[in-house]
N, C-alpha and C positions, 0 to 999 in steps of 0.2 A: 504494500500500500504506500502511493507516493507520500511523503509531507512536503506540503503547500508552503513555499517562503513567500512570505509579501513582496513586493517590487520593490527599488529603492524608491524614497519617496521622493517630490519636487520641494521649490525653497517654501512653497507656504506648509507643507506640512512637515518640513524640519522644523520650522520654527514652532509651530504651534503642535503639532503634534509629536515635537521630536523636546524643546526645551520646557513649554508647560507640563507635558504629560510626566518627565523625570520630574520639574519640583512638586507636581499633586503626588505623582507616588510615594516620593521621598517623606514629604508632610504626612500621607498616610500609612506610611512603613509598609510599604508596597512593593518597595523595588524589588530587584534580580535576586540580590543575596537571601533577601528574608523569604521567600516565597521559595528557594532552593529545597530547604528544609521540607518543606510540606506540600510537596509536588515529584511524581517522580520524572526525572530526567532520562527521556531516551526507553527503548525497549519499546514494552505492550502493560497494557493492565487491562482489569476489568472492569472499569466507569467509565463514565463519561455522562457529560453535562450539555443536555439538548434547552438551547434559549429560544425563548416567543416573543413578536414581536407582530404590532400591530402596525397601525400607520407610523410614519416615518415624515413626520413634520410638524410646523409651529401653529397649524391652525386649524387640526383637530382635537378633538376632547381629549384633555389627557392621562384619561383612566386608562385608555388604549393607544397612546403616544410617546414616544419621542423625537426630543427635536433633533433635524439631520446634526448639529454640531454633536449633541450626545453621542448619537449613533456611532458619528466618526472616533469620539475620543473614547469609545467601545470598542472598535476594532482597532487602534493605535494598541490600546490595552493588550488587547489579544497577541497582537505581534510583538510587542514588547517584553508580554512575559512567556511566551514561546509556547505559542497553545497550539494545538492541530487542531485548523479547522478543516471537517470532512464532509464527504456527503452523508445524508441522513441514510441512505439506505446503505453504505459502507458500516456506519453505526448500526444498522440494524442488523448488518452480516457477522459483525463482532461480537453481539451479545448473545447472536444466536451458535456462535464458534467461541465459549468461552477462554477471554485470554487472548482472544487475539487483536484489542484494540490498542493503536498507537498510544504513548504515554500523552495525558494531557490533552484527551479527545474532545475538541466540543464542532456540533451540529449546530446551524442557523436557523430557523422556520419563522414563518412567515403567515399567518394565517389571515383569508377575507379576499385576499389578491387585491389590498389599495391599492390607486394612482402614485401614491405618495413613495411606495416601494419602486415602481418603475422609475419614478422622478427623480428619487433621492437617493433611495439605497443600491439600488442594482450597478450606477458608475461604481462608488466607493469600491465596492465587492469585485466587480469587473476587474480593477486596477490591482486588487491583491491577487488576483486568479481564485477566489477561495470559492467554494461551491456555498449553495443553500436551497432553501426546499420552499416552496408558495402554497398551501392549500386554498383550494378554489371551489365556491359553491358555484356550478357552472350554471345557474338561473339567474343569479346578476348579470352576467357574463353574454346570457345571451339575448337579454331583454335590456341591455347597454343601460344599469345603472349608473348613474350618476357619481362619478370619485373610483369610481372601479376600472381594472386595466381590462381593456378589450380582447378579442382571441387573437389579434394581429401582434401588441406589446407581450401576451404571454409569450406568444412564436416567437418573439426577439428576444423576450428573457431565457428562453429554454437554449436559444442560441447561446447563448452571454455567459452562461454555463449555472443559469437557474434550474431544479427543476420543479416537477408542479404535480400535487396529489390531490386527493381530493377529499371534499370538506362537507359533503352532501351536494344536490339541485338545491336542495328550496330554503337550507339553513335553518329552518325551523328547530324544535325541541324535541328530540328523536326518542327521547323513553316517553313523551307525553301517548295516552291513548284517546280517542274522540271519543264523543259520548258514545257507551253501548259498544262500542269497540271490541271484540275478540281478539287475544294474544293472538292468533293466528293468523285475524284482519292485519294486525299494528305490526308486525314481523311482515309477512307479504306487501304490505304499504311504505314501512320504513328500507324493507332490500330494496325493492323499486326506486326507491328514490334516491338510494348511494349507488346504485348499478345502472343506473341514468345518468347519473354525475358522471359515473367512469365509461360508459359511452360515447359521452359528449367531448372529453378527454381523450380519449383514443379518437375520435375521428376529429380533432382539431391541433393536435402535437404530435411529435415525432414518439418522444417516449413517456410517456405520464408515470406516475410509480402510482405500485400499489398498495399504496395506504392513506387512511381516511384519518382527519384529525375530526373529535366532535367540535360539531356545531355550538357555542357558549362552554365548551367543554364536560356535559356534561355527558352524563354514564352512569346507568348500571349495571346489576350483574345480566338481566337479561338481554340487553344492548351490546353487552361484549358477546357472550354467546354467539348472537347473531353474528356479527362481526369475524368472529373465530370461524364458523362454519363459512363465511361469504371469503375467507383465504384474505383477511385485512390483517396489516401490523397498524396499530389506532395509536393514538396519541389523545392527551386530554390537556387542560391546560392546569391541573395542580402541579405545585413546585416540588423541586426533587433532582437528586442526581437517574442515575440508570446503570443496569451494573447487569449482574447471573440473577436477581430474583428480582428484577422488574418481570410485569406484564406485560406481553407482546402486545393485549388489547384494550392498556389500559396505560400507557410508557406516559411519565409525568415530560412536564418542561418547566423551566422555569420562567414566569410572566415576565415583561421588561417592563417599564412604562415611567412614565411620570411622576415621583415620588418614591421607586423603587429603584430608580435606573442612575445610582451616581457609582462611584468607581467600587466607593469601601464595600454597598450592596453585594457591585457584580464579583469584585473581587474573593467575598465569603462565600458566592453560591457557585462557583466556579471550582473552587478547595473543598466541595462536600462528595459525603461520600454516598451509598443507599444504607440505608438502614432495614436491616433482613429483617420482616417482621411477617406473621400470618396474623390473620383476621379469624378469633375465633367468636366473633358476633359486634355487631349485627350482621343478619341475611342481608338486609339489602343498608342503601347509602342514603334511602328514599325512604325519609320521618314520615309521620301520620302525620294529618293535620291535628294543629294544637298541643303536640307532644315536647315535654320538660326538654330539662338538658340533656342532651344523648350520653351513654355511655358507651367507648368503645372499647372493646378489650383483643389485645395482643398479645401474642407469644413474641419475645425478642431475645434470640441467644446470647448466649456470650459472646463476643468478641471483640474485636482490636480498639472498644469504647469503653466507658464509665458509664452502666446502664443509670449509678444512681442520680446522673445527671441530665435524666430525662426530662425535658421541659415542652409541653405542646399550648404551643399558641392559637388561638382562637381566634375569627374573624369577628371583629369588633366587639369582643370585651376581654376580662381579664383571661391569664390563663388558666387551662384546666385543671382540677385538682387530679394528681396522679398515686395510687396505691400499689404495690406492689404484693403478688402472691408466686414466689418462687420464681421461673421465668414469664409469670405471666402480668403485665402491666393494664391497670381498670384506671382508663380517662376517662374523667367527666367533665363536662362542660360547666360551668358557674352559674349560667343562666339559659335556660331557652333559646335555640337559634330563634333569628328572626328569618320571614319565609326570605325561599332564593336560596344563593348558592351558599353557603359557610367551607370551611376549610379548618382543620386540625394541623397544626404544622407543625408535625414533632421531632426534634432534635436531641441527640447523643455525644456531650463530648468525645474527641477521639483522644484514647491513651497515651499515644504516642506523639501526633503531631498537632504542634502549638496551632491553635485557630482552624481547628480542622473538626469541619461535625457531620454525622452521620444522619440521614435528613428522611424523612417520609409524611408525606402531606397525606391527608385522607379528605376524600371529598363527600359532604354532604347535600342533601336537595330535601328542602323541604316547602309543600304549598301554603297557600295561605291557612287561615284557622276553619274559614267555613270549606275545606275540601279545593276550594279553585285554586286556578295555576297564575302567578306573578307575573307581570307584563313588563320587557326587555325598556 
Protein backbone atom coordinates (compact mmCIF):
# COMPACT_ATOMS: atom_id res chain seq x y z
CA UNK A 1 0.00 0.00 0.00
CA UNK A 2 1.48 3.27 -1.20
CA UNK A 3 1.95 6.34 1.42
CA UNK A 4 0.74 9.58 0.18
CA UNK A 5 3.44 12.49 0.71
CA UNK A 6 1.95 15.86 0.26
CA UNK A 7 3.45 18.13 -2.49
CA UNK A 8 5.89 20.79 -1.41
CA UNK A 9 3.98 23.47 -0.62
CA UNK A 10 3.96 27.32 -2.43
CA UNK A 11 5.05 30.62 -0.44
CA UNK A 12 1.59 31.28 0.84
CA UNK A 13 1.34 28.05 2.45
CA UNK A 14 4.83 28.15 3.87
CA UNK A 15 4.02 30.93 5.43
CA UNK A 16 0.85 30.24 6.94
CA UNK A 17 0.67 26.81 6.97
CA UNK A 18 4.36 26.08 7.30
CA UNK A 19 5.35 29.04 10.39
CA UNK A 20 1.69 29.57 12.10
CA UNK A 21 0.82 25.96 12.14
CA UNK A 22 4.73 25.15 14.14
CA UNK A 23 3.83 28.11 16.78
CA UNK A 24 -0.13 26.64 17.37
CA UNK A 25 1.60 23.39 17.62
CA UNK A 26 4.23 24.28 19.61
CA UNK A 27 1.70 26.44 22.03
CA UNK A 28 -0.26 23.26 22.13
CA UNK A 29 2.41 20.69 22.78
CA UNK A 30 1.62 19.28 19.54
CA UNK A 31 4.71 19.16 17.63
CA UNK A 32 6.83 16.10 16.15
CA UNK A 33 8.63 15.04 19.31
CA UNK A 34 5.63 14.93 21.66
CA UNK A 35 3.35 13.03 19.51
CA UNK A 36 6.42 10.46 18.60
CA UNK A 37 5.74 8.89 21.86
CA UNK A 38 2.20 8.19 21.35
CA UNK A 39 1.80 7.28 17.61
CA UNK A 40 3.56 4.47 16.04
CA UNK A 41 6.03 5.35 13.50
CA UNK A 42 6.20 3.34 10.34
CA UNK A 43 5.19 -0.50 9.86
CA UNK A 44 1.02 -1.56 10.12
CA UNK A 45 -1.33 -1.44 13.13
CA UNK A 46 -4.78 -2.12 13.70
CA UNK A 47 -6.66 1.41 14.00
CA UNK A 48 -7.25 4.00 12.24
CA UNK A 49 -9.36 7.09 12.40
CA UNK A 50 -12.14 7.79 9.80
CA UNK A 51 -13.01 11.94 9.92
CA UNK A 52 -16.62 13.54 8.61
CA UNK A 53 -17.15 16.37 7.28
CA UNK A 54 -19.83 18.28 6.07
CA UNK A 55 -19.88 21.58 4.20
CA UNK A 56 -16.74 23.07 3.78
CA UNK A 57 -17.36 26.82 4.05
CA UNK A 58 -18.10 30.33 5.94
CA UNK A 59 -21.63 30.43 5.01
CA UNK A 60 -23.39 27.55 6.07
CA UNK A 61 -24.73 26.50 9.49
CA UNK A 62 -22.03 25.53 11.58
CA UNK A 63 -23.21 22.42 13.32
CA UNK A 64 -22.36 20.99 9.95
CA UNK A 65 -19.26 23.29 8.89
CA UNK A 66 -16.04 24.34 8.59
CA UNK A 67 -14.57 27.20 7.31
CA UNK A 68 -12.11 26.30 4.17
CA UNK A 69 -9.08 28.13 6.22
CA UNK A 70 -9.83 25.25 9.08
CA UNK A 71 -10.07 22.69 6.66
CA UNK A 72 -6.68 23.69 5.38
CA UNK A 73 -4.89 24.15 8.61
CA UNK A 74 -6.57 20.22 9.09
CA UNK A 75 -4.63 19.00 6.53
CA UNK A 76 -1.36 21.08 7.11
CA UNK A 77 -1.84 19.17 10.47
CA UNK A 78 -2.15 15.83 8.88
CA UNK A 79 1.13 16.37 6.82
CA UNK A 80 2.93 17.65 9.41
CA UNK A 81 2.58 15.16 11.89
CA UNK A 82 2.94 12.28 9.32
CA UNK A 83 -0.58 10.79 9.08
CA UNK A 84 -1.44 8.37 6.01
CA UNK A 85 -4.20 9.41 4.43
CA UNK A 86 -5.88 6.55 2.57
CA UNK A 87 -8.71 5.54 0.71
CA UNK A 88 -11.80 4.53 2.72
CA UNK A 89 -12.06 1.38 1.02
CA UNK A 90 -8.16 0.57 1.40
CA UNK A 91 -9.21 1.18 5.31
CA UNK A 92 -11.91 -1.04 4.95
CA UNK A 93 -9.44 -3.97 3.20
CA UNK A 94 -7.22 -3.50 6.57
CA UNK A 95 -9.72 -4.00 9.08
CA UNK A 96 -11.04 -6.75 7.29
CA UNK A 97 -7.02 -8.32 6.98
CA UNK A 98 -6.36 -7.63 10.57
CA UNK A 99 -2.87 -5.98 10.86
CA UNK A 100 -2.43 -4.92 7.82
CA UNK A 101 -3.08 -1.04 8.16
CA UNK A 102 -0.33 1.51 7.46
CA UNK A 103 0.89 3.10 10.82
CA UNK A 104 -1.11 6.28 11.40
CA UNK A 105 -4.01 5.45 9.08
CA UNK A 106 -6.61 8.15 8.78
CA UNK A 107 -9.64 8.18 5.92
CA UNK A 108 -11.60 11.51 4.68
CA UNK A 109 -15.43 11.31 4.06
CA UNK A 110 -17.53 13.56 3.06
CA UNK A 111 -21.16 13.17 3.56
CA UNK A 112 -24.49 15.06 1.47
CA UNK A 113 -22.05 15.66 -1.65
CA UNK A 114 -22.06 19.97 -0.98
CA UNK A 115 -21.03 22.47 -3.56
CA UNK A 116 -18.84 23.65 -0.92
CA UNK A 117 -16.70 20.39 -1.18
CA UNK A 118 -16.33 20.76 -4.92
CA UNK A 119 -15.56 24.58 -4.37
CA UNK A 120 -13.21 24.38 -1.41
CA UNK A 121 -12.20 21.20 -0.45
CA UNK A 122 -11.43 18.94 -3.49
CA UNK A 123 -8.38 21.71 -4.86
CA UNK A 124 -6.68 21.43 -1.37
CA UNK A 125 -7.00 17.43 -1.55
CA UNK A 126 -6.12 17.50 -5.27
CA UNK A 127 -2.76 19.27 -4.51
CA UNK A 128 -1.76 16.75 -1.72
CA UNK A 129 -2.80 13.79 -4.03
CA UNK A 130 -4.52 12.40 -0.91
CA UNK A 131 -7.80 10.29 -1.64
CA UNK A 132 -11.23 10.75 0.03
CA UNK A 133 -14.73 9.34 -0.08
CA UNK A 134 -18.35 11.73 -0.83
CA UNK A 135 -21.51 9.98 0.18
CA UNK A 136 -24.32 10.98 -2.06
CA UNK A 137 -28.02 10.80 -1.76
CA UNK A 138 -28.53 10.49 -5.58
CA UNK A 139 -32.38 12.27 -5.31
CA UNK A 140 -30.77 15.63 -4.69
CA UNK A 141 -28.48 14.86 -7.34
CA UNK A 142 -30.84 14.29 -9.77
CA UNK A 143 -33.68 16.71 -9.19
CA UNK A 144 -30.47 19.51 -9.03
CA UNK A 145 -30.87 20.69 -5.54
CA UNK A 146 -29.84 23.70 -4.73
CA UNK A 147 -25.90 23.88 -2.87
CA UNK A 148 -25.55 20.32 -4.12
CA UNK A 149 -22.65 19.08 -6.72
CA UNK A 150 -24.26 17.94 -9.92
CA UNK A 151 -23.43 14.39 -11.68
CA UNK A 152 -21.07 16.28 -14.10
CA UNK A 153 -18.80 17.93 -10.70
CA UNK A 154 -19.17 14.40 -9.15
CA UNK A 155 -17.41 12.83 -12.69
CA UNK A 156 -14.71 15.41 -12.09
CA UNK A 157 -14.39 14.74 -8.59
CA UNK A 158 -14.10 10.88 -9.20
CA UNK A 159 -11.54 12.14 -11.75
CA UNK A 160 -9.54 14.37 -9.13
CA UNK A 161 -9.03 11.19 -7.23
CA UNK A 162 -12.55 11.45 -5.12
CA UNK A 163 -14.46 8.63 -4.74
CA UNK A 164 -18.37 8.41 -4.14
CA UNK A 165 -20.65 5.92 -2.08
CA UNK A 166 -23.75 6.11 -1.26
CA UNK A 167 -25.98 7.66 1.22
CA UNK A 168 -29.54 6.56 0.32
CA UNK A 169 -32.00 8.27 -2.87
CA UNK A 170 -34.35 10.03 -0.75
CA UNK A 171 -32.05 10.75 2.67
CA UNK A 172 -34.95 10.21 4.61
CA UNK A 173 -34.81 8.38 8.25
CA UNK A 174 -34.27 4.76 7.30
CA UNK A 175 -35.26 2.80 10.65
CA UNK A 176 -38.47 5.05 10.65
CA UNK A 177 -41.68 2.74 9.68
CA UNK A 178 -45.01 4.50 8.18
CA UNK A 179 -48.17 4.18 9.71
CA UNK A 180 -49.33 0.34 9.69
CA UNK A 181 -46.11 -0.58 8.08
CA UNK A 182 -44.85 -4.22 8.13
CA UNK A 183 -41.16 -5.02 8.92
CA UNK A 184 -41.29 -6.74 5.73
CA UNK A 185 -43.01 -3.52 3.83
CA UNK A 186 -40.12 -1.15 5.64
CA UNK A 187 -37.03 -3.76 4.62
CA UNK A 188 -38.60 -4.10 0.90
CA UNK A 189 -39.09 -0.16 0.87
CA UNK A 190 -35.81 0.89 2.70
CA UNK A 191 -33.56 -1.85 0.14
CA UNK A 192 -35.27 -0.19 -2.75
CA UNK A 193 -34.22 2.98 -1.93
CA UNK A 194 -30.22 2.24 -1.09
CA UNK A 195 -30.30 -0.18 -4.34
CA UNK A 196 -31.62 2.92 -6.30
CA UNK A 197 -29.03 5.03 -4.99
CA UNK A 198 -26.42 2.58 -6.01
CA UNK A 199 -28.03 2.24 -9.51
CA UNK A 200 -28.03 5.66 -10.15
CA UNK A 201 -24.22 5.57 -9.05
CA UNK A 202 -23.25 2.81 -11.35
CA UNK A 203 -24.97 4.35 -14.27
CA UNK A 204 -23.51 7.84 -13.71
CA UNK A 205 -19.47 7.16 -12.57
CA UNK A 206 -16.97 5.12 -13.47
CA UNK A 207 -16.50 3.36 -10.18
CA UNK A 208 -18.97 4.12 -7.12
CA UNK A 209 -17.87 1.98 -3.81
CA UNK A 210 -19.94 -0.15 -2.17
CA UNK A 211 -20.87 1.38 0.97
CA UNK A 212 -23.64 3.29 2.39
CA UNK A 213 -23.11 5.81 5.11
CA UNK A 214 -26.70 6.46 7.14
CA UNK A 215 -28.61 9.17 6.25
CA UNK A 216 -28.42 11.67 9.87
CA UNK A 217 -26.48 8.60 10.90
CA UNK A 218 -28.72 6.96 12.24
CA UNK A 219 -29.04 2.93 12.82
CA UNK A 220 -30.31 0.02 14.40
CA UNK A 221 -29.98 -3.40 14.98
CA UNK A 222 -32.57 -4.17 12.23
CA UNK A 223 -31.18 -1.58 9.64
CA UNK A 224 -27.62 -3.11 9.96
CA UNK A 225 -29.11 -6.53 9.23
CA UNK A 226 -30.59 -5.37 6.29
CA UNK A 227 -27.43 -3.61 5.34
CA UNK A 228 -25.39 -6.83 6.03
CA UNK A 229 -27.44 -9.13 3.86
CA UNK A 230 -27.74 -6.09 0.91
CA UNK A 231 -23.38 -6.98 0.98
CA UNK A 232 -22.82 -2.92 2.56
CA UNK A 233 -19.75 -1.83 4.67
CA UNK A 234 -22.07 1.33 6.44
CA UNK A 235 -20.70 3.88 8.37
CA UNK A 236 -22.64 6.10 10.92
CA UNK A 237 -21.66 9.28 12.20
CA UNK A 238 -20.85 8.41 16.03
CA UNK A 239 -17.30 9.30 17.18
CA UNK A 240 -14.60 6.70 17.60
CA UNK A 241 -11.40 5.26 16.22
CA UNK A 242 -11.80 1.77 14.15
CA UNK A 243 -9.72 -1.08 14.75
CA UNK A 244 -10.59 -5.61 14.64
CA UNK A 245 -13.80 -5.08 16.66
CA UNK A 246 -15.57 -2.27 14.99
CA UNK A 247 -18.72 -3.08 12.92
CA UNK A 248 -18.53 -3.60 9.25
CA UNK A 249 -22.27 -2.07 9.42
CA UNK A 250 -22.20 0.14 11.89
CA UNK A 251 -17.99 1.72 11.58
CA UNK A 252 -18.08 5.02 13.63
CA UNK A 253 -16.36 8.48 12.30
CA UNK A 254 -15.44 11.05 13.92
CA UNK A 255 -17.82 14.55 13.23
CA UNK A 256 -15.63 17.80 12.32
CA UNK A 257 -17.50 20.93 12.42
CA UNK A 258 -17.76 24.03 14.03
CA UNK A 259 -16.92 24.04 17.73
CA UNK A 260 -15.39 20.67 17.52
CA UNK A 261 -12.83 21.26 14.74
CA UNK A 262 -9.74 23.33 16.39
CA UNK A 263 -6.34 21.40 16.31
CA UNK A 264 -6.16 20.40 20.23
CA UNK A 265 -9.81 18.45 19.36
CA UNK A 266 -8.49 16.96 16.09
CA UNK A 267 -5.29 16.23 17.53
CA UNK A 268 -6.97 14.00 20.72
CA UNK A 269 -9.27 12.06 18.30
CA UNK A 270 -6.68 11.24 15.99
CA UNK A 271 -4.27 9.52 19.09
CA UNK A 272 -7.44 7.26 20.19
CA UNK A 273 -7.75 4.02 20.10
CA UNK A 274 -11.26 1.51 19.89
CA UNK A 275 -12.28 0.58 22.86
CA UNK A 276 -13.37 -3.41 22.62
CA UNK A 277 -16.58 -3.45 24.31
CA UNK A 278 -19.85 -5.87 23.75
CA UNK A 279 -23.24 -4.65 24.26
CA UNK A 280 -24.86 -6.94 26.62
CA UNK A 281 -28.26 -4.75 26.75
CA UNK A 282 -30.18 -2.95 25.59
CA UNK A 283 -31.68 -4.83 22.34
CA UNK A 284 -32.09 -2.01 20.59
CA UNK A 285 -30.55 1.93 20.56
CA UNK A 286 -34.23 2.95 19.88
CA UNK A 287 -35.93 4.20 23.76
CA UNK A 288 -39.65 4.05 24.19
CA UNK A 289 -41.35 7.01 24.18
CA UNK A 290 -41.09 8.94 27.53
CA UNK A 291 -38.54 6.50 28.89
CA UNK A 292 -35.91 7.66 32.04
CA UNK A 293 -32.30 7.77 31.61
CA UNK A 294 -31.19 4.67 29.66
CA UNK A 295 -28.89 2.29 31.19
CA UNK A 296 -26.27 0.70 29.20
CA UNK A 297 -24.33 -2.04 30.14
CA UNK A 298 -20.85 -3.44 28.80
CA UNK A 299 -18.45 -6.11 28.82
CA UNK A 300 -14.85 -4.32 28.59
CA UNK A 301 -11.75 -6.56 28.99
CA UNK A 302 -8.79 -5.91 30.20
CA UNK A 303 -6.38 -4.29 28.27
CA UNK A 304 -3.58 -1.99 27.35
CA UNK A 305 -6.11 0.89 29.43
CA UNK A 306 -7.10 1.82 33.05
CA UNK A 307 -10.77 0.56 32.91
CA UNK A 308 -11.09 2.60 36.38
CA UNK A 309 -10.97 5.59 34.29
CA UNK A 310 -13.82 5.07 32.43
CA UNK A 311 -15.75 8.28 31.92
CA UNK A 312 -18.95 8.44 29.32
CA UNK A 313 -20.03 11.76 28.21
CA UNK A 314 -23.58 12.46 27.41
CA UNK A 315 -25.17 14.77 24.96
CA UNK A 316 -26.13 17.74 26.60
CA UNK A 317 -25.96 17.01 30.27
CA UNK A 318 -23.65 15.90 32.84
CA UNK A 319 -21.89 12.66 32.64
CA UNK A 320 -23.02 9.27 33.22
CA UNK A 321 -22.83 7.63 36.43
CA UNK A 322 -20.79 4.44 35.96
CA UNK A 323 -20.80 1.19 38.37
CA UNK A 324 -18.69 -1.60 37.87
CA UNK A 325 -19.46 -5.42 38.31
CA UNK A 326 -16.34 -7.48 37.45
CA UNK A 327 -15.62 -6.82 33.71
CA UNK A 328 -18.84 -5.63 33.38
CA UNK A 329 -19.43 -1.71 33.36
CA UNK A 330 -23.67 -0.38 34.08
CA UNK A 331 -23.83 3.47 32.56
CA UNK A 332 -26.59 5.44 33.37
CA UNK A 333 -27.51 8.47 32.16
CA UNK A 334 -28.32 11.58 34.89
CA UNK A 335 -31.27 12.53 33.29
CA UNK A 336 -33.67 11.48 30.49
CA UNK A 337 -32.46 11.92 26.82
CA UNK A 338 -34.34 14.58 25.30
CA UNK A 339 -36.02 13.17 21.98
CA UNK A 340 -33.51 12.94 18.78
CA UNK A 341 -30.35 11.61 18.53
CA UNK A 342 -28.13 11.57 22.11
CA UNK A 343 -24.67 9.87 22.05
CA UNK A 344 -22.68 8.07 25.13
CA UNK A 345 -19.08 8.94 24.41
CA UNK A 346 -17.07 6.73 26.55
CA UNK A 347 -13.43 6.91 27.11
CA UNK A 348 -10.44 4.78 28.67
CA UNK A 349 -7.27 6.03 29.75
CA UNK A 350 -4.49 4.20 27.98
CA UNK A 351 -1.78 2.69 30.35
CA UNK A 352 0.95 3.21 28.55
CA UNK A 353 0.78 6.33 26.22
CA UNK A 354 0.47 9.92 27.66
CA UNK A 355 -2.88 11.46 26.18
CA UNK A 356 -3.85 8.49 24.48
CA UNK A 357 -7.62 7.09 25.02
CA UNK A 358 -9.56 4.37 24.15
CA UNK A 359 -12.82 5.63 22.74
CA UNK A 360 -16.57 4.15 21.93
CA UNK A 361 -19.52 6.21 21.38
CA UNK A 362 -22.89 4.49 21.51
CA UNK A 363 -25.69 5.95 19.78
CA UNK A 364 -29.10 6.59 20.99
CA UNK A 365 -32.67 7.59 19.14
CA UNK A 366 -35.39 8.33 20.80
CA UNK A 367 -39.12 9.86 19.68
CA UNK A 368 -40.99 12.24 21.13
CA UNK A 369 -43.15 11.53 24.45
CA UNK A 370 -46.44 11.01 22.65
CA UNK A 371 -44.89 8.08 20.22
CA UNK A 372 -44.11 10.75 17.01
CA UNK A 373 -40.81 11.18 15.33
CA UNK A 374 -38.79 14.63 15.76
CA UNK A 375 -38.59 16.95 12.75
CA UNK A 376 -34.67 17.60 11.01
Amino acid sequence: MAIRMPECPGPRAILHGGMVLVLVLLALGLGQHSLASQREDGGTQEHAVILLYHHVSDDTPAATSVSPDTFSTHLDYLAAQGYNVIPLDELVAGLRDSGSLPANAVAITFDDAYSSVFTHALPMLERRGWPFTVFVSTDYIDKSYGGYMSWAQLRDLEERGGRIGNHSSSHRHLIRRMAGESEMAWRKRVAADIEHAQSRLQAELAAPLHMHAYPYGEFDEPLEALLEELDYVTFGQQSGPVGPVSELQSLPRFPVATGYADLESLAEKLRTRPLPVEILSPDSRVLDPGAGPPLLKLRIPPGGYDRTGLRCFVSGQPPANVKWDGDIALVRAQQALRPGRSKFNCTVPSSDLPGVYFWYSHLWIRPKDDGSWYAE
